[in-house]
Legacy VTK file of the C-alpha trace (Angstrom):
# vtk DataFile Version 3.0
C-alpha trace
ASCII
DATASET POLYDATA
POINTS 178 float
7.251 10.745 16.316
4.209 8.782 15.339
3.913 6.960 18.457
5.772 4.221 20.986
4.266 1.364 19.343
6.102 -0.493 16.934
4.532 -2.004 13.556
5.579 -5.330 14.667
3.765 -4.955 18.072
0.466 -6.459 17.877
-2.504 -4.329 19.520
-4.183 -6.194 21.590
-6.571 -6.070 24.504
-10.169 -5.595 24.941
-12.073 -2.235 26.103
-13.119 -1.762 29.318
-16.188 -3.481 30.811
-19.285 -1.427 28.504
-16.889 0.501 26.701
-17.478 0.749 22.720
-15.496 -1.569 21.341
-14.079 1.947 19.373
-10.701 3.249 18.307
-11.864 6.352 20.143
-10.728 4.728 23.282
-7.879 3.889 22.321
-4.408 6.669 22.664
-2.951 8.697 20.558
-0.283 6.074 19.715
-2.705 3.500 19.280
-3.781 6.296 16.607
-1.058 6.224 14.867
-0.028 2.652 15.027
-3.650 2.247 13.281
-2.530 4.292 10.598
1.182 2.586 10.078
-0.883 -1.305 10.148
-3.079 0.354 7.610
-0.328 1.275 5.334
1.522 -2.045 5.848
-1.175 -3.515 4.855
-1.632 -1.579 1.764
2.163 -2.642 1.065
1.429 -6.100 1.866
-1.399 -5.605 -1.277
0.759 -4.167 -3.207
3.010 -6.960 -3.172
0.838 -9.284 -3.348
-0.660 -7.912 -6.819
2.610 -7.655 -8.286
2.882 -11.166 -7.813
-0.472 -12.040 -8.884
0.840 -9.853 -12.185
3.443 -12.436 -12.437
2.044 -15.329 -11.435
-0.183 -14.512 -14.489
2.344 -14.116 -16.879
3.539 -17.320 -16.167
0.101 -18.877 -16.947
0.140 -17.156 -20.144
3.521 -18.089 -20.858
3.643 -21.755 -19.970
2.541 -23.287 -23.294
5.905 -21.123 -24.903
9.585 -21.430 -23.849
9.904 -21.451 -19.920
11.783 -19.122 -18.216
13.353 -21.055 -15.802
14.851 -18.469 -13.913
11.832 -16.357 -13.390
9.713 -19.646 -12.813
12.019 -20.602 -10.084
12.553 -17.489 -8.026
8.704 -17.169 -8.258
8.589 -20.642 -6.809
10.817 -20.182 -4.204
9.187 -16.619 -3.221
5.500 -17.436 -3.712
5.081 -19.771 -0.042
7.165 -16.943 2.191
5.498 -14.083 0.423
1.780 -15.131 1.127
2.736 -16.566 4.640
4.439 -12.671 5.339
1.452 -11.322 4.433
-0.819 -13.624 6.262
1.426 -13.494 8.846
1.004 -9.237 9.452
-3.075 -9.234 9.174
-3.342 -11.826 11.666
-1.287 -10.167 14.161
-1.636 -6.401 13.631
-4.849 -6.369 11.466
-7.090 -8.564 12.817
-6.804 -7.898 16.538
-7.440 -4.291 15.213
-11.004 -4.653 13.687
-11.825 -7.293 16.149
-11.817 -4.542 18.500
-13.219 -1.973 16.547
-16.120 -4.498 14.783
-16.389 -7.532 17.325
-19.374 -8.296 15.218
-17.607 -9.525 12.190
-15.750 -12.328 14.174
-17.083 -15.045 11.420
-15.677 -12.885 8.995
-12.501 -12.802 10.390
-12.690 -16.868 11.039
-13.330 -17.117 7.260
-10.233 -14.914 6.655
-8.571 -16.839 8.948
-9.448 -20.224 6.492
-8.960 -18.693 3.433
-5.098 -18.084 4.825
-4.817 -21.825 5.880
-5.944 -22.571 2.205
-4.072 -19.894 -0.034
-0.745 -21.078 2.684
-1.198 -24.970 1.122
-2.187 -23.857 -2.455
0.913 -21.430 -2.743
3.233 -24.494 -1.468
1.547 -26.634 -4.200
1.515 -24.095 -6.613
5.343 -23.758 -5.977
6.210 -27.357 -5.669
4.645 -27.405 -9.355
6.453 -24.539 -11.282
10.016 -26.180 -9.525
8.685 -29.655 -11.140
7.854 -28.444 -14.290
11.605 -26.550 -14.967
12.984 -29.642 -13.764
10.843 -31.434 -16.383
9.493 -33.777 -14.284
5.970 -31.777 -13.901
3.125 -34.009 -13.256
1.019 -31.805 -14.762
0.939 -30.499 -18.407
0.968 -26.929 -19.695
-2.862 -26.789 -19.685
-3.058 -27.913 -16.166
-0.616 -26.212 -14.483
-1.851 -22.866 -16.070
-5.321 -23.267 -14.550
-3.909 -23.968 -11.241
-1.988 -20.291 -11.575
-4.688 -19.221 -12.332
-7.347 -20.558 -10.012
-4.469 -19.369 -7.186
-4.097 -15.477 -8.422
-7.724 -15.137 -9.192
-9.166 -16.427 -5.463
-5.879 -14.154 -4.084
-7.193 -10.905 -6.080
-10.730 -11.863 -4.342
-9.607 -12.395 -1.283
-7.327 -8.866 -1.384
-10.464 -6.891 -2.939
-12.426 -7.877 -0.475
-9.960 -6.579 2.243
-9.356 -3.537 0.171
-13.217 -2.870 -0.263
-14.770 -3.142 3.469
-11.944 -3.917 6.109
-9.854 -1.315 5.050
-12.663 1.213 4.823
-13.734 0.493 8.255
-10.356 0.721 10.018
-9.574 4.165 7.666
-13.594 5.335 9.365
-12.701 4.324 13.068
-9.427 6.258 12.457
-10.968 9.428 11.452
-13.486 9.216 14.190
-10.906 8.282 16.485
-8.817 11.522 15.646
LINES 1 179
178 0 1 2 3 4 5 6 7 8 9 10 11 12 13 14 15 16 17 18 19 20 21 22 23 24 25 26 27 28 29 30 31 32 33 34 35 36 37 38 39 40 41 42 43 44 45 46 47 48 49 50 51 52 53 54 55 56 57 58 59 60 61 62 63 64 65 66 67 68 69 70 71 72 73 74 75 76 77 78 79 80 81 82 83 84 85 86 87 88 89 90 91 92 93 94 95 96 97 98 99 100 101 102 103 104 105 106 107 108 109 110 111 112 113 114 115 116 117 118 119 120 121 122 123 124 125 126 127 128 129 130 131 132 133 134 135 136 137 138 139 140 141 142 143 144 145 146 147 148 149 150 151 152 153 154 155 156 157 158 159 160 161 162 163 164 165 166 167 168 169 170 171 172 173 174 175 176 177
């Protein structure tokens, strides 16, 4: 057994009065609940970049023959499917590298913005592809291909920048911790 905690169970808490703010004082399970929010996260990416993959092929496609079918389950999955995500960081991975980096608390605020923003541009985004198979799009072609794209490009950012220094420091505290 990996531990007591479940993935859905936030870890929270701060360290003792002049503790390190380390994973090293944290349990076993807390251990190993580190390592199961690091993997969901990775299969939050994962996601995520499949849809960016899709999202893009849309973009290319839009100035061709729609598919409405794919444009329309992509519409109604693109709002749940970044909120899901958004949803899981904020409450397993953030309280886990505020404790572990209580420095990078503007980072995380930033984060925290950039999910407010990507949450309103993926309900646009999918309010547009649902308009434009309906054929009453307000925006042409051209425009609603730079709007995929200006969303899937700022998402790949967003996730490489996770990918790139969060995940390396909660994967460090982990092997320190252990």
């Amino acid at each position: 057994m990996r531990g007591s905690w479940a993935v859905n169970e936030p870890i929270e808490g701060n360290p003792p009065r002049g503790a390190s703010p380390s994973l090293t004082r944290l349990p076993t399970q807390a251990i190993a609940s580190l390592e199961l929010v690091i993997e969901g996260m990775l299969q939050q990416h994962r996601l995520l970049e499949l849809l960016c993959d899709n999202l893009e092929l849309v973009a290319d496609e839009l100035a061709g023959e729609p598919n409405r079918q794919t444009y329309l389950h992509i519409a109604r999955a693109l709002p749940a499917a970044i909120a899901d995500a958004h949803r899981f960081e904020e409450r397993h991975v953030f309280p886990l590298w505020r404790r572990v980096s209580p420095d990078h608390e503007e980072t995380l605020a930033r984060l925290g913005l950039e999910h407010v923003a990507d949450e309103s541009y993926a309900d646009e985004l999918a309010e547009a592809l649902r308009d434009h198979v309906a054929g009453r799009g307000r925006l042409d072609a051209e425009a609603l291909g730079y709007m995929l794209r200006g969303f899937f490009e700022g998402l790949r950012r967003h996730l490489a920048f996770e990918r790139d220094h969060l995940i390396p420091i909660l994967r460090q505290e982990m092997r320190a911790a252990s």
